[in-house]
Predicted model as a PDB file, atoms N, CA, C, CB and O in Angstrom, pLDDT in the B-factor column:
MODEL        1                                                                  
ATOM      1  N   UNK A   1     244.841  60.389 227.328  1.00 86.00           N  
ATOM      2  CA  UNK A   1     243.930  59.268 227.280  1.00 86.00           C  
ATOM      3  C   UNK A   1     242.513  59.810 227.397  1.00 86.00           C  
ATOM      4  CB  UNK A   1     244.239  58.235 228.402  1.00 86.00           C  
ATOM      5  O   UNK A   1     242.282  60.801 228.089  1.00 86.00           O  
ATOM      6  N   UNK A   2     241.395  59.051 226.606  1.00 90.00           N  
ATOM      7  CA  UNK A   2     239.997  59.341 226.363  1.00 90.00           C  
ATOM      8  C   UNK A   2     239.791  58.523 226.872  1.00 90.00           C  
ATOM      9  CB  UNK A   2     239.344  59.505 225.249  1.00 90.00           C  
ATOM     10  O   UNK A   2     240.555  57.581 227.080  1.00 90.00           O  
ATOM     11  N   UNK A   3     238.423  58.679 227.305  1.00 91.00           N  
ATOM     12  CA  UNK A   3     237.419  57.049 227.646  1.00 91.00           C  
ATOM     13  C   UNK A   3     236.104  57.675 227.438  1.00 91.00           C  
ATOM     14  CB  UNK A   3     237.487  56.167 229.567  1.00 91.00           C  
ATOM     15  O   UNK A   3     235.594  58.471 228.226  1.00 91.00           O  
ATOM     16  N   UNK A   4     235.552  57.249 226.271  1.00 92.00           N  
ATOM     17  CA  UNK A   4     233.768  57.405 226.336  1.00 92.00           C  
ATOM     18  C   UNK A   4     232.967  56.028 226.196  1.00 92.00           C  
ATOM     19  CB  UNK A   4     233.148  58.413 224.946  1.00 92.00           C  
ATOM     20  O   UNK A   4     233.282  54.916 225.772  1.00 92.00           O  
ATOM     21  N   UNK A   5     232.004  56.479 226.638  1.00 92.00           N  
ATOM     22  CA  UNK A   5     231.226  55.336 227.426  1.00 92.00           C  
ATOM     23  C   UNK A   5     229.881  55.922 226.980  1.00 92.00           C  
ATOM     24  CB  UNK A   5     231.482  55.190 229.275  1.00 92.00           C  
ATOM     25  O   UNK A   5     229.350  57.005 227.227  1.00 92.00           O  
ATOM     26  N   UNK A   6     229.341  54.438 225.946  1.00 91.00           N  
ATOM     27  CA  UNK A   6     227.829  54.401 225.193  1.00 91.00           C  
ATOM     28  C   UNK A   6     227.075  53.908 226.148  1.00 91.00           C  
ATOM     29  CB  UNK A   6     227.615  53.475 223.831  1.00 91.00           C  
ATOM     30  O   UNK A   6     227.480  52.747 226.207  1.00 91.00           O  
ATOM     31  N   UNK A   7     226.079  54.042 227.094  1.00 89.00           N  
ATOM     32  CA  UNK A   7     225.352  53.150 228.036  1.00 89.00           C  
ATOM     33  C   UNK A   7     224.416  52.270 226.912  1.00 89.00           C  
ATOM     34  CB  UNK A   7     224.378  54.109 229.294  1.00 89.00           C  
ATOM     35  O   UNK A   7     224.147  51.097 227.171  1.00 89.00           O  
ATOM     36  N   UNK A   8     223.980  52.843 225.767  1.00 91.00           N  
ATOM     37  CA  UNK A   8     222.946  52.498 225.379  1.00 91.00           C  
ATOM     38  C   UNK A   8     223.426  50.804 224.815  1.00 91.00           C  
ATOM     39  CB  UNK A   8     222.369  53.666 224.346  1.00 91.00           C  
ATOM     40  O   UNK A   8     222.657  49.857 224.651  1.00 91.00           O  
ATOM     41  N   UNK A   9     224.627  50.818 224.646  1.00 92.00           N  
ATOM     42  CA  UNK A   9     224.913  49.359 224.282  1.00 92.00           C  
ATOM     43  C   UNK A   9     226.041  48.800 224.943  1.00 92.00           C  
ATOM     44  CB  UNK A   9     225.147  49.181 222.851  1.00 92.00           C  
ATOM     45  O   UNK A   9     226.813  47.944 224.512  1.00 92.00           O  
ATOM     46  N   UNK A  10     226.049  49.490 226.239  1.00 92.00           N  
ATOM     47  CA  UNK A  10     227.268  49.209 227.429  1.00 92.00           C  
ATOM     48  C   UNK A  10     228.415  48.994 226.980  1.00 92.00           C  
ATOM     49  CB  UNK A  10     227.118  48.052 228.311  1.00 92.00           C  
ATOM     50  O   UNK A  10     229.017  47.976 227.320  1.00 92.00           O  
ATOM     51  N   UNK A  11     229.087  50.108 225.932  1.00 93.00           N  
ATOM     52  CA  UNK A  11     230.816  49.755 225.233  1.00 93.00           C  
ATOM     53  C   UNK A  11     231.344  50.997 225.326  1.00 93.00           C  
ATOM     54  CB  UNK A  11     231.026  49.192 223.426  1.00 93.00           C  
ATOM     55  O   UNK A  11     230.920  52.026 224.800  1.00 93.00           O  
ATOM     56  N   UNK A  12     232.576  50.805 226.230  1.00 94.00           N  
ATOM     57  CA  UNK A  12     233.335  51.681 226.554  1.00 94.00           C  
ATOM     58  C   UNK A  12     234.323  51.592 225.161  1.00 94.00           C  
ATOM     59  CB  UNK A  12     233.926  51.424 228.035  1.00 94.00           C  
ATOM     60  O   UNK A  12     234.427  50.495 224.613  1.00 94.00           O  
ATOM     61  N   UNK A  13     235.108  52.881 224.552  1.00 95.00           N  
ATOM     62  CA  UNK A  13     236.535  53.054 223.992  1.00 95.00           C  
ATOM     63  C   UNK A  13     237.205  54.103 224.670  1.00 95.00           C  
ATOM     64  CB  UNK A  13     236.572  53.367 222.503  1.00 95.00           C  
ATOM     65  O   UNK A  13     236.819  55.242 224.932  1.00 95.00           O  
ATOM     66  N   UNK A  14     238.795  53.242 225.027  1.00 94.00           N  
ATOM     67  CA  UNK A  14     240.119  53.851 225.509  1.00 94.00           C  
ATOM     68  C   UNK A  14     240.344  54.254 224.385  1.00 94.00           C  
ATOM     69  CB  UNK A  14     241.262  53.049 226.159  1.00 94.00           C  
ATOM     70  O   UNK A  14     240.173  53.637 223.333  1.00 94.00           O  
ATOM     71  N   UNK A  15     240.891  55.716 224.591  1.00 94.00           N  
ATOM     72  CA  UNK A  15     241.833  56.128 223.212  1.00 94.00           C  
ATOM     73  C   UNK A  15     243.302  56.580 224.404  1.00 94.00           C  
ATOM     74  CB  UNK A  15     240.925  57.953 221.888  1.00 94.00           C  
ATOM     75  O   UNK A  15     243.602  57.191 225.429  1.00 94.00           O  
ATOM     76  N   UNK A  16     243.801  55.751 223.327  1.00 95.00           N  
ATOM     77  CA  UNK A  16     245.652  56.016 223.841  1.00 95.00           C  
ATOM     78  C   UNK A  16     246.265  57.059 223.618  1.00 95.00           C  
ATOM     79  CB  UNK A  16     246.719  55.178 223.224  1.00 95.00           C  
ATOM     80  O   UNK A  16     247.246  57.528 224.196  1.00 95.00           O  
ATOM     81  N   UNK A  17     245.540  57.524 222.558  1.00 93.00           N  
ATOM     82  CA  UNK A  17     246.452  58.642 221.660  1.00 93.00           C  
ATOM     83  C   UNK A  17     245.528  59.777 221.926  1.00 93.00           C  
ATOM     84  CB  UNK A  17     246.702  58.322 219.800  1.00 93.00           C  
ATOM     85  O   UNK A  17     244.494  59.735 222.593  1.00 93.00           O  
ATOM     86  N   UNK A  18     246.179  61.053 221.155  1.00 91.00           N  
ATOM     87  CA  UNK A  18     245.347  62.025 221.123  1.00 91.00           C  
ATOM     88  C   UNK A  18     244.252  62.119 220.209  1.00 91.00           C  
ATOM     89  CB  UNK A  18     245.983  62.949 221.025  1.00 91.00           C  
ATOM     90  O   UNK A  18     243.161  62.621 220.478  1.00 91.00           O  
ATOM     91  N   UNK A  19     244.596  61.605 219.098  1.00 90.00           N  
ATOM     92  CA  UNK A  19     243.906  61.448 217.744  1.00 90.00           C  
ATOM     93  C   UNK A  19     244.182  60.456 217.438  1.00 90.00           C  
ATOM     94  CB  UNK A  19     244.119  62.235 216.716  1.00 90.00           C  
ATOM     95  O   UNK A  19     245.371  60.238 217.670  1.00 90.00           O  
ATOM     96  N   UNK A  20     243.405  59.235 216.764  1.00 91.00           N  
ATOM     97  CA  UNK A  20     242.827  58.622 216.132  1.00 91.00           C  
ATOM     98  C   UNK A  20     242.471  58.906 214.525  1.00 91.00           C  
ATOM     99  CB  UNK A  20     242.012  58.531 216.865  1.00 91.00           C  
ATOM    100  O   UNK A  20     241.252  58.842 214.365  1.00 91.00           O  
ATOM    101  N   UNK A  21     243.088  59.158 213.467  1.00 90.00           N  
ATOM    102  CA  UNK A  21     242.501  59.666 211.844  1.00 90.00           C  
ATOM    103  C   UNK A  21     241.554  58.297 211.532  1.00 90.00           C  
ATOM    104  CB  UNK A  21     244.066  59.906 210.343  1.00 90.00           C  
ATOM    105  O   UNK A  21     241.439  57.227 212.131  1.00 90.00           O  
ATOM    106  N   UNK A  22     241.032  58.757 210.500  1.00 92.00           N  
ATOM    107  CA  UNK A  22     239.963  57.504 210.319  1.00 92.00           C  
ATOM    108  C   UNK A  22     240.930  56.725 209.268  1.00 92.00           C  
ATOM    109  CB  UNK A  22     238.148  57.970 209.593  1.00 92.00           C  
ATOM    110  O   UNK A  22     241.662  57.311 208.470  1.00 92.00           O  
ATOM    111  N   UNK A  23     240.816  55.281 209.393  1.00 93.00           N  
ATOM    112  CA  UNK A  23     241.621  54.313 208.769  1.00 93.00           C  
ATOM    113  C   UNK A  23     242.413  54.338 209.625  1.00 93.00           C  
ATOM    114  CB  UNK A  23     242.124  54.439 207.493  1.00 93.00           C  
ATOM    115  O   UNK A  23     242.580  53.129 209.787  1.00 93.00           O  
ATOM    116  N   UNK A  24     243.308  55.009 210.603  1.00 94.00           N  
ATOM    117  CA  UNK A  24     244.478  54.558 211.204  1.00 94.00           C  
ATOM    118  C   UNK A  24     244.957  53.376 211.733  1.00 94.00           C  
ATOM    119  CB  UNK A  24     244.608  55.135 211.939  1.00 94.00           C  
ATOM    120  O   UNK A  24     246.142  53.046 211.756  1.00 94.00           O  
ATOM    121  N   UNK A  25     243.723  52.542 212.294  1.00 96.00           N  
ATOM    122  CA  UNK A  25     243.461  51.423 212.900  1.00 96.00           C  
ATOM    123  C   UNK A  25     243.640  50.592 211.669  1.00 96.00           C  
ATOM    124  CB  UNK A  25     242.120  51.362 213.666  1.00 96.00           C  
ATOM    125  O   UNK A  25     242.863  50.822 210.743  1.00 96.00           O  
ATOM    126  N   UNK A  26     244.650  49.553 211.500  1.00 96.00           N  
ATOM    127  CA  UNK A  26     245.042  48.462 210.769  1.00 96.00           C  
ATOM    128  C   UNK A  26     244.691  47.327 211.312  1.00 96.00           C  
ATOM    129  CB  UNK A  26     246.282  48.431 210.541  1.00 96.00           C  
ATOM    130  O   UNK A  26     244.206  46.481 210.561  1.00 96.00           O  
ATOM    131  N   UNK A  27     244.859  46.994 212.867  1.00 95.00           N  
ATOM    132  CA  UNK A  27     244.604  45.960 213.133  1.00 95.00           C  
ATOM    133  C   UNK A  27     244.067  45.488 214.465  1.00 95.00           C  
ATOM    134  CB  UNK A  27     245.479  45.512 212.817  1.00 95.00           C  
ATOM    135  O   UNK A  27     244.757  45.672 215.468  1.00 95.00           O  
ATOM    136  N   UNK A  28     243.215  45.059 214.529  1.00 95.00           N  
ATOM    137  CA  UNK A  28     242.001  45.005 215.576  1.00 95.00           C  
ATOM    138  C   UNK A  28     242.380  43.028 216.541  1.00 95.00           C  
ATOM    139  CB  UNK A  28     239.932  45.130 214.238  1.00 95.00           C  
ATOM    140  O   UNK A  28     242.105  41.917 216.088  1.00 95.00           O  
ATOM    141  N   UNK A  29     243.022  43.369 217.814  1.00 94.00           N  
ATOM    142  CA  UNK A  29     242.814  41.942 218.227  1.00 94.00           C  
ATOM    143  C   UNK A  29     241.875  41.807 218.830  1.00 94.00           C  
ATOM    144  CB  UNK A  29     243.671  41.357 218.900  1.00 94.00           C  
ATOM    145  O   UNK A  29     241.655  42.794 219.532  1.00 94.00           O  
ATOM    146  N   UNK A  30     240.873  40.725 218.960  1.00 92.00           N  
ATOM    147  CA  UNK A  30     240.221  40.700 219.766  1.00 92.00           C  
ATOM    148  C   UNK A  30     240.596  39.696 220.974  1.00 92.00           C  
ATOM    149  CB  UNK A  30     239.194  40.594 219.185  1.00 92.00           C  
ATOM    150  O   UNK A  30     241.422  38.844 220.646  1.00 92.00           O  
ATOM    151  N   UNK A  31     240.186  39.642 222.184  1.00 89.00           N  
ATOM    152  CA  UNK A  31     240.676  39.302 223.309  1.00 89.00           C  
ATOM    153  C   UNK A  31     239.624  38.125 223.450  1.00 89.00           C  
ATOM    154  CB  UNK A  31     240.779  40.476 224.416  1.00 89.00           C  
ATOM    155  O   UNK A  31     238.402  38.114 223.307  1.00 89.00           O  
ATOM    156  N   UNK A  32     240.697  36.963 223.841  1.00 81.00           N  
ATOM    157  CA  UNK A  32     239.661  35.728 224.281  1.00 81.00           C  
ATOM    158  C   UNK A  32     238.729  35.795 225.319  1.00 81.00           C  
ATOM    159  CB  UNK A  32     240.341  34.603 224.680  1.00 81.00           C  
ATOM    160  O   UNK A  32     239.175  36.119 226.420  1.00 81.00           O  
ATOM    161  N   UNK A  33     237.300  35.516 225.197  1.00 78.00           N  
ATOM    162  CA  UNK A  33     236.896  36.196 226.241  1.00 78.00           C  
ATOM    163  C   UNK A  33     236.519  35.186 227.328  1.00 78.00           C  
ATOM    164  CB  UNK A  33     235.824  37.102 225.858  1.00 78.00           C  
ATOM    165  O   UNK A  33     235.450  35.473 227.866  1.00 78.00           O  
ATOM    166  N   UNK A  34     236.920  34.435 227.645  1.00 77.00           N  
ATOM    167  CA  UNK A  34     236.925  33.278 228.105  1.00 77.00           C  
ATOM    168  C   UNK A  34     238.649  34.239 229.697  1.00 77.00           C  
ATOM    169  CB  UNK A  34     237.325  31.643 226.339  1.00 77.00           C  
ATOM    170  O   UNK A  34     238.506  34.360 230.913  1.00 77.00           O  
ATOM    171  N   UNK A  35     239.266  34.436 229.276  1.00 78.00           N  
ATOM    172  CA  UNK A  35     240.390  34.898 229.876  1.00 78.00           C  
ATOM    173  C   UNK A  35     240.248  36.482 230.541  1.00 78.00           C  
ATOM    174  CB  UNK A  35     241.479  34.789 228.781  1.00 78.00           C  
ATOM    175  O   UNK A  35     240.851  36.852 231.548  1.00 78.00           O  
ATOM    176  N   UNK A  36     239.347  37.284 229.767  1.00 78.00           N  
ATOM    177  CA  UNK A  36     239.463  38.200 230.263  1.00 78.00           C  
ATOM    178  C   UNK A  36     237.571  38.602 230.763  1.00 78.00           C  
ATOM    179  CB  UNK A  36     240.401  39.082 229.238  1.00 78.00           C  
ATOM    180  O   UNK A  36     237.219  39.654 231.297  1.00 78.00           O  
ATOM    181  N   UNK A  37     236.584  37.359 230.368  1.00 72.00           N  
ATOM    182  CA  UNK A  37     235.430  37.644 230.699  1.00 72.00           C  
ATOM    183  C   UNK A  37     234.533  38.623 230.445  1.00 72.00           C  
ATOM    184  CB  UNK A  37     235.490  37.622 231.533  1.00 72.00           C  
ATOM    185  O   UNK A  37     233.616  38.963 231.192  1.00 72.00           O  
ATOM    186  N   UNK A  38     234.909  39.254 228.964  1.00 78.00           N  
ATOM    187  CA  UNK A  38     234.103  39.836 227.855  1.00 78.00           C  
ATOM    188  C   UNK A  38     234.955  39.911 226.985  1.00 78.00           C  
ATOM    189  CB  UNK A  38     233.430  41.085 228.020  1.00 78.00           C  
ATOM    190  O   UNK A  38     236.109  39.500 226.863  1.00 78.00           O  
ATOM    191  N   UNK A  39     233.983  40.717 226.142  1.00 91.00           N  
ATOM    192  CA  UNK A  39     234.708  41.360 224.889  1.00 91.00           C  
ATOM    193  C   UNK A  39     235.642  42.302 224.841  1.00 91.00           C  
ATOM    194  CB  UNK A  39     233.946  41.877 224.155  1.00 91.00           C  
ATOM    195  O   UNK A  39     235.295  43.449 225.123  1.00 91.00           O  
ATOM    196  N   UNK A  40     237.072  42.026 224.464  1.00 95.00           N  
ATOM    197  CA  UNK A  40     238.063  43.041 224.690  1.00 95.00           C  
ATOM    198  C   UNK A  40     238.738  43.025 223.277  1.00 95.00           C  
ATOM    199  CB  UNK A  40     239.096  42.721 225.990  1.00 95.00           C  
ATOM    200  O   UNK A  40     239.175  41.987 222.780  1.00 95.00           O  
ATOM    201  N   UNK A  41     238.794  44.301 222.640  1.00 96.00           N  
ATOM    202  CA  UNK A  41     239.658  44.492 221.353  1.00 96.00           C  
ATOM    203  C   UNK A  41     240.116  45.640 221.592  1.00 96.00           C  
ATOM    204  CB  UNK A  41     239.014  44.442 219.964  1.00 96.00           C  
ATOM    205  O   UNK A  41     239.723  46.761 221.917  1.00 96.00           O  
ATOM    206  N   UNK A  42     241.516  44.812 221.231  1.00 96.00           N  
ATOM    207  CA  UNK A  42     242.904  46.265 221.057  1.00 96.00           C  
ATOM    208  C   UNK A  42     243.343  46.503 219.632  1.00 96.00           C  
ATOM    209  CB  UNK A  42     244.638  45.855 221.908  1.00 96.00           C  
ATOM    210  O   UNK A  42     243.816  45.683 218.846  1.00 96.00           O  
ATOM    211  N   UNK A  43     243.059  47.964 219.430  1.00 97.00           N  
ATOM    212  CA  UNK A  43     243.730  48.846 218.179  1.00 97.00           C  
ATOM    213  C   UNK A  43     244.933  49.054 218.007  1.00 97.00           C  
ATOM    214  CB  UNK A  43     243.398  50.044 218.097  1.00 97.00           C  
ATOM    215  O   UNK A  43     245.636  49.314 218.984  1.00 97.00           O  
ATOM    216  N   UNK A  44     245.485  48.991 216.694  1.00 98.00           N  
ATOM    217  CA  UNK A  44     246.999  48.960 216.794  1.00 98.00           C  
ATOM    218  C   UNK A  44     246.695  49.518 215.625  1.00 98.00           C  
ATOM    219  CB  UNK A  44     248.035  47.627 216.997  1.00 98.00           C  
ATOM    220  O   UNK A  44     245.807  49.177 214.843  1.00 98.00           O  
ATOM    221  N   UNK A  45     247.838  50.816 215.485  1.00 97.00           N  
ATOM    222  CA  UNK A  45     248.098  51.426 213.768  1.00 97.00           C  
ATOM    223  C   UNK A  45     249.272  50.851 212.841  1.00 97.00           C  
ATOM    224  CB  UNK A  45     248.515  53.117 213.798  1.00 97.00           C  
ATOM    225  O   UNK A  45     250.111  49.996 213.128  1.00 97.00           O  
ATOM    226  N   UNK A  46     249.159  51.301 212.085  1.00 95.00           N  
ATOM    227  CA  UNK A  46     250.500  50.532 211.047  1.00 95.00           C  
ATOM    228  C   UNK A  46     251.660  50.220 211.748  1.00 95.00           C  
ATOM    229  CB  UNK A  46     251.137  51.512 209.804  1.00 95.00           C  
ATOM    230  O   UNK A  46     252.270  49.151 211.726  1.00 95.00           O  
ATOM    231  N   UNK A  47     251.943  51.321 212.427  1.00 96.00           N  
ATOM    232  CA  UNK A  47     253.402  50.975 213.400  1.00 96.00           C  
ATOM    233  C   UNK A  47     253.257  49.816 214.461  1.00 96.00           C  
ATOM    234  CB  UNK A  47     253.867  52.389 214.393  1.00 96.00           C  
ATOM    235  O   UNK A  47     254.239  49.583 215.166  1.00 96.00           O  
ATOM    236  N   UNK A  48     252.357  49.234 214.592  1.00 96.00           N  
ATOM    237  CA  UNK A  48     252.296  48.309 215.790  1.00 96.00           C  
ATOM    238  C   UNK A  48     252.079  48.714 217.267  1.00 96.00           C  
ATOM    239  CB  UNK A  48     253.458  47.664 215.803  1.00 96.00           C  
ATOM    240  O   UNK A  48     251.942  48.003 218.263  1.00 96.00           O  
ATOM    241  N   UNK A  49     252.088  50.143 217.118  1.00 96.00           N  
ATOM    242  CA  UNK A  49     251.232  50.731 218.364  1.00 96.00           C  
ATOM    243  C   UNK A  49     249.761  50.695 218.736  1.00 96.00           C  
ATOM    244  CB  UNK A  49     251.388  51.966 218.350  1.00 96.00           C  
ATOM    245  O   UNK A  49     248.843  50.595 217.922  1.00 96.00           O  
ATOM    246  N   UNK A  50     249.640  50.785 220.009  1.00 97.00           N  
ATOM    247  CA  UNK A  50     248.492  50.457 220.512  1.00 97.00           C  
ATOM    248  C   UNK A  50     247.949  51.455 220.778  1.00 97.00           C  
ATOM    249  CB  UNK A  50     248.477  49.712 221.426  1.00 97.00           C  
ATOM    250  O   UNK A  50     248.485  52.169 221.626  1.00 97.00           O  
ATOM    251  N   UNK A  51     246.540  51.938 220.089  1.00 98.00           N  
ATOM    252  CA  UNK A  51     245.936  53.231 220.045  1.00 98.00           C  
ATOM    253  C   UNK A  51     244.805  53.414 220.878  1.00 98.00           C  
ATOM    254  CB  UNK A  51     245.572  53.544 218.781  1.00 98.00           C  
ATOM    255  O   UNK A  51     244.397  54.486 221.323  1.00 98.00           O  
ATOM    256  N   UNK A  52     244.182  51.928 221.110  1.00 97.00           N  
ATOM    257  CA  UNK A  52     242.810  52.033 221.814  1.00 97.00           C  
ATOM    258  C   UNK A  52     242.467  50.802 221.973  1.00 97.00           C  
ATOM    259  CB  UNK A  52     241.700  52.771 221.122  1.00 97.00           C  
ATOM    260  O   UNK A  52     242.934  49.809 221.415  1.00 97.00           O  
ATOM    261  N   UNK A  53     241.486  50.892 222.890  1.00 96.00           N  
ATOM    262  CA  UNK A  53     240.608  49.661 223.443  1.00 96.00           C  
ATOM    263  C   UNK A  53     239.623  49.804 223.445  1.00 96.00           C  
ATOM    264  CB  UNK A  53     240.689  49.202 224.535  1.00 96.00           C  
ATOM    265  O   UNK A  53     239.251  50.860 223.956  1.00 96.00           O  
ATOM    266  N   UNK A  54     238.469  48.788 222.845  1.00 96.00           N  
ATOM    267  CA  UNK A  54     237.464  48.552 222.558  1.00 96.00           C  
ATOM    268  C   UNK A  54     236.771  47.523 223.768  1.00 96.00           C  
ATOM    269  CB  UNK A  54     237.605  48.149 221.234  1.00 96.00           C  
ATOM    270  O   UNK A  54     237.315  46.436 223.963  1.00 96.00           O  
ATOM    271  N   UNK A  55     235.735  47.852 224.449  1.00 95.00           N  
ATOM    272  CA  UNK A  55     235.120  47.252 225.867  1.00 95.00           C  
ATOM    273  C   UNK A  55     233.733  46.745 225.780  1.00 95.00           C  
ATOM    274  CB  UNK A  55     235.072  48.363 227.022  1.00 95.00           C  
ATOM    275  O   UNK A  55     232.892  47.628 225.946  1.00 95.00           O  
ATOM    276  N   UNK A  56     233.339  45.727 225.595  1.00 94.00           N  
ATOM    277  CA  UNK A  56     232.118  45.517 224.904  1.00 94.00           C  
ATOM    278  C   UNK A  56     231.520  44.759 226.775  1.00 94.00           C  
ATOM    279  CB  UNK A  56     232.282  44.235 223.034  1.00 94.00           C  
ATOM    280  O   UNK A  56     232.216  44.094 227.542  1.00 94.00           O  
ATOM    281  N   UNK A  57     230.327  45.125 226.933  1.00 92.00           N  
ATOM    282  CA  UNK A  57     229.754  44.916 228.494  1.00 92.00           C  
ATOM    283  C   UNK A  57     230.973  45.622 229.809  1.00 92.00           C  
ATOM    284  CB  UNK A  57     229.572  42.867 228.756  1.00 92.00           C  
ATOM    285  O   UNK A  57     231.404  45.179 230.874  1.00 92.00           O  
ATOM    286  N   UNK A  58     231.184  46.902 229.036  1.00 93.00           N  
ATOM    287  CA  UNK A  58     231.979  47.869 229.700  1.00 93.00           C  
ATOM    288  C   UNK A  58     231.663  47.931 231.732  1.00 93.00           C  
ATOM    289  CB  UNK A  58     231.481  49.449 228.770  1.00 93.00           C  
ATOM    290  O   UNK A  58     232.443  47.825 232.678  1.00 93.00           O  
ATOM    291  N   UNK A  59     230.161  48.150 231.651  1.00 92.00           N  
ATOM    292  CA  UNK A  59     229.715  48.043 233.097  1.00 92.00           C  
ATOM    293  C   UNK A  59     230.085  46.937 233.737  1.00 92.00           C  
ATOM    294  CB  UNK A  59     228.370  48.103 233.263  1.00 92.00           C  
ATOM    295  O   UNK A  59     230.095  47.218 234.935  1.00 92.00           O  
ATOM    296  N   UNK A  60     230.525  45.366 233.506  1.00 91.00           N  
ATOM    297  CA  UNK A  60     230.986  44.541 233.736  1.00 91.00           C  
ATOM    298  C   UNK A  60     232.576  44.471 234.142  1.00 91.00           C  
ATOM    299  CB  UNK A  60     230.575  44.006 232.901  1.00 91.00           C  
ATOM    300  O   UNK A  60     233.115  43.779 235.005  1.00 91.00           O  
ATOM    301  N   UNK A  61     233.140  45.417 233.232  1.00 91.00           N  
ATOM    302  CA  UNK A  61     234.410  45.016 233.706  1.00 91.00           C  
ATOM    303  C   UNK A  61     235.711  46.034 233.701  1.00 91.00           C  
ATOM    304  CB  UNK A  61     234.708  43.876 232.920  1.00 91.00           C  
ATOM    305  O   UNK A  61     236.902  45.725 233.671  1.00 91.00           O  
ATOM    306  N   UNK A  62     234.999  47.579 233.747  1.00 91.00           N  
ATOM    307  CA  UNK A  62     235.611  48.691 233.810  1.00 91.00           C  
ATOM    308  C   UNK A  62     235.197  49.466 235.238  1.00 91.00           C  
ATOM    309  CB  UNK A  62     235.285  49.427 232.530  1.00 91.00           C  
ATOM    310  O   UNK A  62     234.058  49.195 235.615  1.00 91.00           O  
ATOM    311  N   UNK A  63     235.708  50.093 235.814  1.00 91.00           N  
ATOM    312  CA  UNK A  63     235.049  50.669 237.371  1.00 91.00           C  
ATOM    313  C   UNK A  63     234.000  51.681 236.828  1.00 91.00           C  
ATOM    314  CB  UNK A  63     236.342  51.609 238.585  1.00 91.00           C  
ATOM    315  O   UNK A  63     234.030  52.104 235.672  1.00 91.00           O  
ATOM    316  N   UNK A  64     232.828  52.127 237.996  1.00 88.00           N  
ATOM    317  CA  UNK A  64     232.100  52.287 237.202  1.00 88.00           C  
ATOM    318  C   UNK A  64     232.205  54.041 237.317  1.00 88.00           C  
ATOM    319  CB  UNK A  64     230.806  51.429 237.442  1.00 88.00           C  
ATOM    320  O   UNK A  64     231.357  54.758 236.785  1.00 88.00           O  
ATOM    321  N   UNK A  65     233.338  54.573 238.068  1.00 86.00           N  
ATOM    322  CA  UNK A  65     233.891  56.180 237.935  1.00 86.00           C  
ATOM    323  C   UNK A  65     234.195  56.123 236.571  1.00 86.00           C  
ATOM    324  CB  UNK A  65     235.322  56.708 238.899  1.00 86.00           C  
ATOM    325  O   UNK A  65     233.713  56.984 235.835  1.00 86.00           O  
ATOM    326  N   UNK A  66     235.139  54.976 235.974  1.00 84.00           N  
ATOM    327  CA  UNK A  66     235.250  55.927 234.494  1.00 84.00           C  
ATOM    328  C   UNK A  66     234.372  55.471 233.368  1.00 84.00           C  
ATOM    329  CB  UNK A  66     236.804  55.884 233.804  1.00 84.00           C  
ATOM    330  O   UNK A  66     234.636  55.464 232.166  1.00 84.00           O  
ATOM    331  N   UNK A  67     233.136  55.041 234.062  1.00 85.00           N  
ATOM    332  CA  UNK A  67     231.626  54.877 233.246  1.00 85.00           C  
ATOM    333  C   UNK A  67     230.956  56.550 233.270  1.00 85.00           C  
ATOM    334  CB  UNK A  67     230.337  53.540 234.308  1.00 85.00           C  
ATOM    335  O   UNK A  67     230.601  57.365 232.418  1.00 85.00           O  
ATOM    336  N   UNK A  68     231.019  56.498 234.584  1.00 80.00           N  
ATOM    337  CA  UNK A  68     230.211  57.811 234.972  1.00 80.00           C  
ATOM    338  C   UNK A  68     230.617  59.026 234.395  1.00 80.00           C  
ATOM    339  CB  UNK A  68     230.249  58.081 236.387  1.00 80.00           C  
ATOM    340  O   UNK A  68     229.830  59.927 234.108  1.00 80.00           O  
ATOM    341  N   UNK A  69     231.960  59.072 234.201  1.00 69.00           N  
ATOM    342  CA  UNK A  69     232.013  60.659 233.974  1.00 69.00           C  
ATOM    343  C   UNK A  69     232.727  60.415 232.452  1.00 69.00           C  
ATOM    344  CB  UNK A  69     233.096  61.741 235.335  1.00 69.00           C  
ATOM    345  O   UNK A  69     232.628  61.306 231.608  1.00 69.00           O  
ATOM    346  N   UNK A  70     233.624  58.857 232.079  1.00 66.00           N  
ATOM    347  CA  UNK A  70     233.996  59.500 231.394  1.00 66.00           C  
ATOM    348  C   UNK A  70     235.664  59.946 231.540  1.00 66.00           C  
ATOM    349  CB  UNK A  70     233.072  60.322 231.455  1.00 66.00           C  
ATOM    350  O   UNK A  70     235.453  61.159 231.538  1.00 66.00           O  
ATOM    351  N   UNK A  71     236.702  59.875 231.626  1.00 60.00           N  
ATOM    352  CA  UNK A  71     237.771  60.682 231.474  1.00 60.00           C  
ATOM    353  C   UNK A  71     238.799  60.897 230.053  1.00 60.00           C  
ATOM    354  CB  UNK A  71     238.472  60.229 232.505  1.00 60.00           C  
ATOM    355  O   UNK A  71     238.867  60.262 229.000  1.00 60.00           O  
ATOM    356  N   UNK A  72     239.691  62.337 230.673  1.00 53.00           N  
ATOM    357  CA  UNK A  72     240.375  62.649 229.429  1.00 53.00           C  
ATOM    358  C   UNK A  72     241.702  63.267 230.299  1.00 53.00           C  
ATOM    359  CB  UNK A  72     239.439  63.802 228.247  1.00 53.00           C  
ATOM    360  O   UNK A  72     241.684  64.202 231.100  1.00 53.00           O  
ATOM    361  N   UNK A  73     242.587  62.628 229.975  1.00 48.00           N  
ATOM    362  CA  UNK A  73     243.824  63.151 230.758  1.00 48.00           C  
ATOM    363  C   UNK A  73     244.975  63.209 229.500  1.00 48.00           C  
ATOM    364  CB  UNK A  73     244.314  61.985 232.192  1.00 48.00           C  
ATOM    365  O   UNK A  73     246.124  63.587 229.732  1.00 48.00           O  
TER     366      UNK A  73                                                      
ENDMDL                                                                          
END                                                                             
């Protein structure tokens, strides 16, 4: 798992996977934000796996250790 974190427009992306190819991403949900209290979109590739998460006002609603540094496990 990745997590980088843009301050300049406060949006974090989870990557699930190791790699990501470009196009892999078929289908993008976005999350009501009313329920989860921002912007939340999950990546899914052709197979219906879930590759990543998209965090839009990341400082809002991610802790702010994996703002700061960032992780990769």
């Amino acid at each position: 798992m990745k997590v980088v974190y843009d301050s300049s427009v406060d949006a974090a992306y989870i990557q699930l996977v190791n790699v990501i190819e470009p196009g892999a991403v078929v289908f993008s949900y976005p999350c009501d934000p009313k329920h989860v209290g921002g912007m939340i979109h999950l990546d899914f590739d052709a197979h219906g796996v879930l590759v990543g998460i998209e965090v839009l006002a990341a400082s809002e609603l991610l802790p702010s250790e994996i703002l700061e540094t960032g992780t990769e496990t």
